[in-house]
C-alpha positions as CSV (number, residue, x, y, z in Angstrom):
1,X,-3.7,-25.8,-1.7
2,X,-0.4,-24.4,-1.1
3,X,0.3,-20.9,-2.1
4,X,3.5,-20.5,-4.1
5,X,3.2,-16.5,-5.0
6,X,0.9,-15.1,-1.6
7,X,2.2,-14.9,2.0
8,X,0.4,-13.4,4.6
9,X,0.2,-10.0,3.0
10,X,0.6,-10.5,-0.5
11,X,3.6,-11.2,-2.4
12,X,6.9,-10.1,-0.8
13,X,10.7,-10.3,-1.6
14,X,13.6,-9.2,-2.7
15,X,13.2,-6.6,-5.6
16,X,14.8,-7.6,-8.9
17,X,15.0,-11.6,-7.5
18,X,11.9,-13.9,-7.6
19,X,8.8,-13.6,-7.8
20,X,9.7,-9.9,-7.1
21,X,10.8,-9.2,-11.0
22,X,8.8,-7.3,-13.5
23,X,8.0,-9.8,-15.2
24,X,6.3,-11.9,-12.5
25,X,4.8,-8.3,-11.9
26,X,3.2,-8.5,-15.3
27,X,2.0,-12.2,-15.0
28,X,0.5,-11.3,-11.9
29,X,-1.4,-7.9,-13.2
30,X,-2.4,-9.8,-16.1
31,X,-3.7,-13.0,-13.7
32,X,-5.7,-10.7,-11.7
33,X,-7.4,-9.4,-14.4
34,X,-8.4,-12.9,-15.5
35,X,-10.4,-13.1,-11.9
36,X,-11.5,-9.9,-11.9
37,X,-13.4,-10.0,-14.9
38,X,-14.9,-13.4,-13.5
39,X,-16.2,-11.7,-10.3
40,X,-17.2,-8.5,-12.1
41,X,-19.0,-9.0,-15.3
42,X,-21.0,-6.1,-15.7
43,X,-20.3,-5.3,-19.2
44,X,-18.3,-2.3,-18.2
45,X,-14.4,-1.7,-18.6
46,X,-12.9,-2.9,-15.3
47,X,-10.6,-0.5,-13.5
48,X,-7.8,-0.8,-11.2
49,X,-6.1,1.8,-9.3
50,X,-2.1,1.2,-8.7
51,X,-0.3,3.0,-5.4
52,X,2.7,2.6,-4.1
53,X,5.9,3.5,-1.0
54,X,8.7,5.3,-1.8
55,X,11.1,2.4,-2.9
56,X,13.4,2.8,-5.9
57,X,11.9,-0.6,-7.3
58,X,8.3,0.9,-7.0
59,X,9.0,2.1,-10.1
60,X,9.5,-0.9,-11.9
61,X,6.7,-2.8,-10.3
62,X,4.2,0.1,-11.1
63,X,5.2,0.1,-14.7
64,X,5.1,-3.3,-15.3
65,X,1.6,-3.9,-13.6
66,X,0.4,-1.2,-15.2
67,X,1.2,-3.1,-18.5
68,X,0.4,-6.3,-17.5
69,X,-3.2,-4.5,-16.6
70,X,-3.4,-2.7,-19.7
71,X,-3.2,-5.5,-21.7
72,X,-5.5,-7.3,-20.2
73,X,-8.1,-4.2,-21.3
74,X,-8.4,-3.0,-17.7
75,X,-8.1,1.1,-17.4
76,X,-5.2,1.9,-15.2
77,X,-5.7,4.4,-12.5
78,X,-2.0,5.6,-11.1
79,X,-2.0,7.6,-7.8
80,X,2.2,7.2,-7.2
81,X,3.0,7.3,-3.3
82,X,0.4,7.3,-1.2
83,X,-0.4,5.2,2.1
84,X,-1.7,1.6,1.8
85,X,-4.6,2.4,3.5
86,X,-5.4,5.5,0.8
87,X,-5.1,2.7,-1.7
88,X,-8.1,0.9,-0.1
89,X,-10.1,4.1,0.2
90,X,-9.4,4.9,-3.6
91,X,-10.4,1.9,-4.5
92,X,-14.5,2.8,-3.5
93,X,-14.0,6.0,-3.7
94,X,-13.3,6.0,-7.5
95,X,-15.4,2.9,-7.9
96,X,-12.4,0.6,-9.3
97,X,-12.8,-3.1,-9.2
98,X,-9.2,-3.8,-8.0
99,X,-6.5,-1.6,-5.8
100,X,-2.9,-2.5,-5.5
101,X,-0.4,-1.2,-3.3
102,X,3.2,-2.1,-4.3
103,X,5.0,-1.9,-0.5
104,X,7.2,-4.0,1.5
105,X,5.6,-2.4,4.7
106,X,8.0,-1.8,7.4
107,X,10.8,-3.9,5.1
108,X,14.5,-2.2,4.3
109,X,14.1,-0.7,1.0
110,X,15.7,-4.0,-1.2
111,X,12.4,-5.5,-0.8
112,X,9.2,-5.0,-2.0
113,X,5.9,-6.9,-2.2
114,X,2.2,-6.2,-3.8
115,X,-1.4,-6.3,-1.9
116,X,-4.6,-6.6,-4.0
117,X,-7.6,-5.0,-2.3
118,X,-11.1,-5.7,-3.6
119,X,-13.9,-3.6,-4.8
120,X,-14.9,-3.0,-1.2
121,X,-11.4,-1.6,0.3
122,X,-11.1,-5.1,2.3
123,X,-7.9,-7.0,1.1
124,X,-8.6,-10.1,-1.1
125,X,-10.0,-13.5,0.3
126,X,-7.4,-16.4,0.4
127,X,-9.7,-17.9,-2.5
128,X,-9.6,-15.1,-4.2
129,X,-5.5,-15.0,-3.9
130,X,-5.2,-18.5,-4.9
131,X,-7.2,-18.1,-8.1
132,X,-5.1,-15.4,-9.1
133,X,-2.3,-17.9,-8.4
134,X,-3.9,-20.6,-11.3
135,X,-3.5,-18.0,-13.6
136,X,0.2,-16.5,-13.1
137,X,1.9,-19.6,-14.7
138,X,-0.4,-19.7,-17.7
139,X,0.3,-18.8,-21.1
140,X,-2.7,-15.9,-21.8
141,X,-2.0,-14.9,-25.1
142,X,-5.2,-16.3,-26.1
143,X,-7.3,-14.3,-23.6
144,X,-5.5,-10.9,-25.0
145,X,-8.5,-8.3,-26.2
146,X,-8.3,-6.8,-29.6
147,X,-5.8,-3.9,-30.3
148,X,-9.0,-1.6,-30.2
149,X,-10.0,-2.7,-26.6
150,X,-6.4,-2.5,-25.2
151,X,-6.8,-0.1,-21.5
152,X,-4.8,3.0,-20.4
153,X,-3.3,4.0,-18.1
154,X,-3.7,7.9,-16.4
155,X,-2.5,9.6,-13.1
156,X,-4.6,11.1,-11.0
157,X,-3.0,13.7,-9.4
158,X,-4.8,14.9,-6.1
159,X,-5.1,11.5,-4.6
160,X,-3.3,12.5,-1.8
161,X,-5.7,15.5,-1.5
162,X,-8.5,13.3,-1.3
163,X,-7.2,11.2,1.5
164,X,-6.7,13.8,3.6
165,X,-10.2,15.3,3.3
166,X,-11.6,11.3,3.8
167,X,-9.2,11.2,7.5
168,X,-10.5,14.6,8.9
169,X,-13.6,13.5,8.2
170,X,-12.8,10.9,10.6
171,X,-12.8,13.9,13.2
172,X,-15.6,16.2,14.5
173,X,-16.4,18.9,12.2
174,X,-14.3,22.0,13.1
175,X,-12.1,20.2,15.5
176,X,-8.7,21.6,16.1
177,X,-5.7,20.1,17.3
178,X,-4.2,23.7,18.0
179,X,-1.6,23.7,20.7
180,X,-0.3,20.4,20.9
181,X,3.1,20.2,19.7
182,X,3.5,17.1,17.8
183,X,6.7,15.1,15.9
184,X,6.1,12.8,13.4
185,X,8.1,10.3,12.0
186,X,6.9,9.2,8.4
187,X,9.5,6.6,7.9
188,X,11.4,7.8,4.7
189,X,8.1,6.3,3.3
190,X,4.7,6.6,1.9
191,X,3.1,9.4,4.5
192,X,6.1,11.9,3.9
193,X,3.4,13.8,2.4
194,X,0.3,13.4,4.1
195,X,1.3,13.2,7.8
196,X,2.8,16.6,8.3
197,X,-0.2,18.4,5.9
198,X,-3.0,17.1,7.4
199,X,-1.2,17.7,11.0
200,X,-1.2,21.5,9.6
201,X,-4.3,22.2,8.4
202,X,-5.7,20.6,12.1
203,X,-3.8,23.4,13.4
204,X,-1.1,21.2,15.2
205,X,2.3,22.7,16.0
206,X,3.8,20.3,14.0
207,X,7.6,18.9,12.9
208,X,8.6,15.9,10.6
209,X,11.5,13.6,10.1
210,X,12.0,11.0,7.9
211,X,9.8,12.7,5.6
212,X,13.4,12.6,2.7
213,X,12.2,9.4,0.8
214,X,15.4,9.3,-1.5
215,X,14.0,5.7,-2.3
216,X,17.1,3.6,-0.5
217,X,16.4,4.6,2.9
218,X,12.9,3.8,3.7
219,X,12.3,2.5,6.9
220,X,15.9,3.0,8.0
221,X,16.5,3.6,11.3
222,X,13.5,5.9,10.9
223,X,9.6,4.8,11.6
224,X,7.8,2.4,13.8
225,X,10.1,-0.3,14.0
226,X,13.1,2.0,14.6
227,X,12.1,4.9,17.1
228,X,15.1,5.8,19.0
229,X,15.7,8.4,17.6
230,X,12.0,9.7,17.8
231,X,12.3,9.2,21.7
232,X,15.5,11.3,21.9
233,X,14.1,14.3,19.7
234,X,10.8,14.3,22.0
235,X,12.2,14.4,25.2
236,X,15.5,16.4,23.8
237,X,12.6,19.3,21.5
238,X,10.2,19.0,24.8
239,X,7.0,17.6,22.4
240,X,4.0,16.6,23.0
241,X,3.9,13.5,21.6
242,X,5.5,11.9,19.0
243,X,4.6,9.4,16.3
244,X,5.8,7.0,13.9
245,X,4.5,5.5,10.8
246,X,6.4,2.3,9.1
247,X,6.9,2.4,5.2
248,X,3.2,2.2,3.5
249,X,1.9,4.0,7.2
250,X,-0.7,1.5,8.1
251,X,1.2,1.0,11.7
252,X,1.0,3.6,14.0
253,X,3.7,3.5,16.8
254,X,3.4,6.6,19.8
255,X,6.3,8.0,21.7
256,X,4.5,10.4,25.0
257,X,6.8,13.1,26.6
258,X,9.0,11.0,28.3
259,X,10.4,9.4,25.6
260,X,8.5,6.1,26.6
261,X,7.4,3.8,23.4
262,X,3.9,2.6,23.2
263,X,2.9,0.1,21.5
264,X,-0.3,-0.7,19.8
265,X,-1.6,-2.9,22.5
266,X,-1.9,0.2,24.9
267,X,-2.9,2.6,22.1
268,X,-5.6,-0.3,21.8
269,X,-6.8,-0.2,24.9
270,X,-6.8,4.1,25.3
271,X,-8.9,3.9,21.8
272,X,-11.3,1.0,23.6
273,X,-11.7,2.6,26.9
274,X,-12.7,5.9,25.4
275,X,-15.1,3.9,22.7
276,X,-16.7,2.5,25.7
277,X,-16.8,6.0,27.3
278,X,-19.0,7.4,24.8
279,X,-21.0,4.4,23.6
280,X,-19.4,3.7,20.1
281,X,-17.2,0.5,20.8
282,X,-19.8,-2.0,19.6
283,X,-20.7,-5.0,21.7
284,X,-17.9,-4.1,24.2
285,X,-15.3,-6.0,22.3
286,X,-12.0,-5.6,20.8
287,X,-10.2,-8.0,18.5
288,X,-6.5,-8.2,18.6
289,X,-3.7,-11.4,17.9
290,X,-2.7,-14.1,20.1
291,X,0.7,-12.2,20.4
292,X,-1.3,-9.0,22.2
293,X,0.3,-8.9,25.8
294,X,-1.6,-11.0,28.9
295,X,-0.9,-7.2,30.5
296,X,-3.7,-5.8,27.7
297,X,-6.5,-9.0,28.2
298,X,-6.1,-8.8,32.2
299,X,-7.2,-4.6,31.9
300,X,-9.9,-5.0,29.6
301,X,-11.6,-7.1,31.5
302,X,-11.3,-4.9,34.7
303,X,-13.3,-2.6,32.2
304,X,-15.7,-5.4,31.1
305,X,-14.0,-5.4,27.1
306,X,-13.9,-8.5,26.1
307,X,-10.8,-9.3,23.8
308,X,-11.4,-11.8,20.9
309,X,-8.1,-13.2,19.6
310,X,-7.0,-14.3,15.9
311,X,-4.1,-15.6,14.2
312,X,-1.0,-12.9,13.5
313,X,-1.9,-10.6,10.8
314,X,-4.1,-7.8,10.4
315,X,-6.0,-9.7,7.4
316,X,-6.8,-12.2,10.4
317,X,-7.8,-9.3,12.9
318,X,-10.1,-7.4,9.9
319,X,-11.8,-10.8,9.0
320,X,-12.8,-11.2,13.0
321,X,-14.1,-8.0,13.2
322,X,-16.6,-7.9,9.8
323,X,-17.9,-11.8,11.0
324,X,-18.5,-10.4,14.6
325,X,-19.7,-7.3,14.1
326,X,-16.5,-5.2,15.9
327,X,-15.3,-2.1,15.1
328,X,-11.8,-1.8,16.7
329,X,-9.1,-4.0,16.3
330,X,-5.5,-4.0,16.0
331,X,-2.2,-5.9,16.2
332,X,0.6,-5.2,19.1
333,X,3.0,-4.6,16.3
334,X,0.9,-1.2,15.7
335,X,-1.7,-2.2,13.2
336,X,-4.9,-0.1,14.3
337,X,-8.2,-1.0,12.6
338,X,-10.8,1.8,13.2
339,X,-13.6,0.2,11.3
340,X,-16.3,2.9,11.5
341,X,-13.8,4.9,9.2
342,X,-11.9,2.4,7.2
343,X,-11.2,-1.3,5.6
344,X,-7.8,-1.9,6.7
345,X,-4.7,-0.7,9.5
346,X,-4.5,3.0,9.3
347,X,-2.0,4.6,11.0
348,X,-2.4,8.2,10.1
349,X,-6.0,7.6,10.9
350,X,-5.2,6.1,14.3
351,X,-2.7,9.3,14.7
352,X,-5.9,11.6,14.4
353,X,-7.9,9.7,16.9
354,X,-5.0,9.7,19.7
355,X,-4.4,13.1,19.3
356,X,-8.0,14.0,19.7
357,X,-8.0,12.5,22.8
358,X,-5.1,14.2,23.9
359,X,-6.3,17.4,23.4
360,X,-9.6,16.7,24.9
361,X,-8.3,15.3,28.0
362,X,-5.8,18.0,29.0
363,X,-3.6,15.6,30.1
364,X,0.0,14.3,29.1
365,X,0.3,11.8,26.8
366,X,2.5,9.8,29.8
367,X,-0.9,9.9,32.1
368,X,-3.0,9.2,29.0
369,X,-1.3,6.1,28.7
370,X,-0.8,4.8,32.1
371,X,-3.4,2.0,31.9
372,X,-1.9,-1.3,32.0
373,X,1.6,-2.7,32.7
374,X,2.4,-5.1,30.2
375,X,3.8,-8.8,31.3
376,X,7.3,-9.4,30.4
377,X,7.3,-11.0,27.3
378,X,10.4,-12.5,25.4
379,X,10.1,-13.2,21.4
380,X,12.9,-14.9,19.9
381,X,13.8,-15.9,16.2
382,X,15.5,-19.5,15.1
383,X,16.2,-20.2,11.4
384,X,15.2,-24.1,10.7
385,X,16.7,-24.1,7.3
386,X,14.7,-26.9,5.4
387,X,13.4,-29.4,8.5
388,X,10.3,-29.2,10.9
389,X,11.1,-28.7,13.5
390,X,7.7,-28.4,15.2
391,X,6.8,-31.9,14.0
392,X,9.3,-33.4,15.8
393,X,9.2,-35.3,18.9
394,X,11.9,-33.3,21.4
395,X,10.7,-29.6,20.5
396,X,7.2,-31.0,21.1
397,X,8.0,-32.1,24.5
398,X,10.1,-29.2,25.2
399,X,7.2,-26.7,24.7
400,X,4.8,-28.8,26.8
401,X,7.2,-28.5,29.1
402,X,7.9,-24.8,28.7
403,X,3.8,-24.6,29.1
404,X,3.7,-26.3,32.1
405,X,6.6,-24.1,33.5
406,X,4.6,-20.9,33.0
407,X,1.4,-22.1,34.7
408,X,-1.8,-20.1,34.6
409,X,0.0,-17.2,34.7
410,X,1.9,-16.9,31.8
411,X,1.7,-18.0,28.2
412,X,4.1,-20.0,25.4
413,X,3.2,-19.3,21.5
414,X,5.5,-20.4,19.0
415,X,4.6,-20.7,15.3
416,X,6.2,-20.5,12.0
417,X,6.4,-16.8,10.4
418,X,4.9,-16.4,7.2
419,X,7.3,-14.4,5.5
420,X,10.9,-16.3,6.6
421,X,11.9,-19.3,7.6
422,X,12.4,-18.8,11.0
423,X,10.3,-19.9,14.4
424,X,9.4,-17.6,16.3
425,X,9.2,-18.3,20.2
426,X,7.4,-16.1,22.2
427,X,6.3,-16.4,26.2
428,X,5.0,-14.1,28.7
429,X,5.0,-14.3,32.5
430,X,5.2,-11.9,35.6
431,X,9.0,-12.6,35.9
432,X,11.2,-11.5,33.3
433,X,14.2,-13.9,33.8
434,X,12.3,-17.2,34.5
435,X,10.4,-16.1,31.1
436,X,13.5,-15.6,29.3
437,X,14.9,-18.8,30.3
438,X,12.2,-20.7,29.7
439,X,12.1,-19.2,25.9
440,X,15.9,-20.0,25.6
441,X,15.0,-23.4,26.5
442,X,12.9,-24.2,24.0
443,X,15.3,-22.4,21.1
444,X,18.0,-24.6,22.3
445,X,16.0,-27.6,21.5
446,X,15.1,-26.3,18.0
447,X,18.6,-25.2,17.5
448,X,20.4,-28.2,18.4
449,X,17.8,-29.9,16.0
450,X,18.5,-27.7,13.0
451,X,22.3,-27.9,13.4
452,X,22.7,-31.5,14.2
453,X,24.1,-30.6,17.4
């Protein structure tokens, strides 16, 4: 069944345009109450506990969930901004049924998008997601409670306290990041609180930017998937190390010394080696997406890591990991899933981990980090309007082709992305030009189809 509300990660778009209105807000709220009460029918008074970024339409989509709950007879539990990944801690650590984090990730600010996480802190089964969906178009006035068993809503107001005490727990008791001069970039967003505190009280020497949510400029040209000018105020401030969160901060992107950007494929495979090192990375394997560089596969196998592979999205990577038994995974993009300490990407917990090791080893973050050279690899984005273009005939052949160019030593991927309607083409190889052609070659065909060319 095809979803019409759910993407990848929840519902996304543009705030104040479908399905990202307050009233499909409400419908929705009110539709997962409907299967919540299905899947937990203990007789007591189901509770949900609401997060959010630091978008100016956060607001909106709180309120009106927080109705649309309410109604329903649900107690409301609101915790304001707060990472996504506090939202899945919350969620067991106040024993809710339901958490929702209203966040457009590492979006501009004009969008916005909610993620339902279960009872358990893991995000909600595709089932799960699609019986929500049956019940969003439905009239449920006749499913309303009696004015009597109506919920309410509350704020709790040290949820950000508890979050911090739950990721330095994630450390060794007394450890100290003292001396280690550290800039972190929180994105405008969620972690504007949380990064720089619990940098402090761990004794780090520690700066912030992007930490000015004015709810328009999350995310902009601040955070992981804008770190220039991170790099420049590293190497310019002569830190440590730097690091940058994305909006809701469950992607963790490093800068070292240099100014040189590390992605989450080689933070992955620093975490994995020193895993290995002192016996905690279970059955020697790591799970990561099909888009994680050869560069990353090729060195953990020189370390005897095996590297399991899923679909794009850190849902995907999660899933792997609880059916195999794993407890590190991540996505190139910088989602890091430590799963002896967490459900879901945490970047702020990933933050804590790399800095441990840094301070441990003595080292520079630029020799910590030397472990694998990545392969060239070329990602491109075409827009296919309202065609298929990977049904048809001449872009088959033209990626077979593309394949068969590349060999045994590279790689072609190309899929449709789950949140717009583009293609994305992506190849790797040891030679960055022949790669680049080849990807161009392949967009031309998909082009030329799209345009009538």
């Amino acid at each position: 069944m095809t979803k019409k509300y759910f993407g990848t990660d929840g519902i996304r778009g543009t705030a104040n345009s479908f399905p990202m209105t307050a009233d499909v807000a409400l419908k929705v709220a009110m539709a997962a109450s409907i299967v919540l009460k299905g899947v937990r029918n203990g007789g007591h008074q189901n509770r949900v506990v609401i997060g959010k970024d630091t978008r100016l339409s956060g607001y909106m989509i709180e309120q009106a969930m927080a109705a649309g709950f309410t109604a329903m007879g649900l107690e409301v539990i609101l915790v304001g901004p707060i990472p996504t990944p506090g939202i899945a801690m919350l969620t067991r650590s106040l024993r809710a049924d339901m958490g929702v984090m209203i966040s457009a990730s590492h979006n501009p600010f004009q969008d916005n998008g909610i993620k339902f996480f279960g009872a358990d802190g893991y995000k909600l089964s595709d089932d799960l997601e699609l019986k929500i969906e049956a019940h969003i178009d439905q009239d449920l006035s006749d499913r309303l409670p009696a004015p009597d068993q109506v919920g309410q809503a509350k704020r709790l107001d040290d949820a950000t306290g508890r979050y911090i005490e739950y990721l330095k727990r994630s450390l060794p008791r007394g450890k100290s990041l003292e001396g280690l001069k550290v800039l972190v970039d929180c994105a405008h967003g969620a972690a504007y609180k949380v990064a720089p505190q619990i940098l402090w009280e761990l004794e780090a020497d520690v700066v912030a930017i992007g930490n000015k949510p004015n709810g328009r400029n999350i995310n902009d040209g601040f955070g992981a998937t804008a770190t220039q000018n991170l790099q420049e105020a590293v190497v310019d401030n002569d830190f440590d190390i730097g690091l940058a969160l994305d909006g809701d901060a469950d992607r963790l992107i490093v800068v070292d010394e240099t100014g040189t950007r590390i992605d989450g494929d080689q933070i992955m495979a620093l975490l994995a080696v020193e895993s290995q090192k002192s016996g905690h990375l279970k059955k020697d394997t790591i799970v990561s997406t099909v888009m994680s560089n050869l560069g990353l596969e090729t060195f953990l196998e020189s370390q005897n890591i095996q590297l399991q592979r899923t679909p794009v999205g850190d849902r995907y990577v999660v899933e792997a990991m609880r059916e195999g038994g794993y407890n590190l995974g991540g996505e190139q993009s910088g989602h890091l899933v430590l799963s002896d300490f967490g459900t879901t990407g945490d970047g702020v917990l990933a933050a804590l981990q790399v800095l441990s090791i840094l301070k441990d080893s003595q080292r520079k973050a630029s020799d910590l980090f030397s472990l694998f050279t990545p392969l060239p690899q070329i990602l491109k984005n075409v827009r296919y309007g309202d065609l298929k273009p990977l049904e048809h005939e001449d872009v088959l052949s033209s990626i077979e082709k593309a394949e068969h160019k590349l060999g045994t030593t590279g790689r072609m991927l190309v899929r449709l992305s789950g949140t717009e309607p583009v293609i994305r083409v992506m190849a790797e190889g040891e030679d960055q030009k022949f790669v680049e052609s080849v990807v161009n070659d392949v967009c031309d065909v998909i082009e030329k189809l799209s345009t009538g060319r």
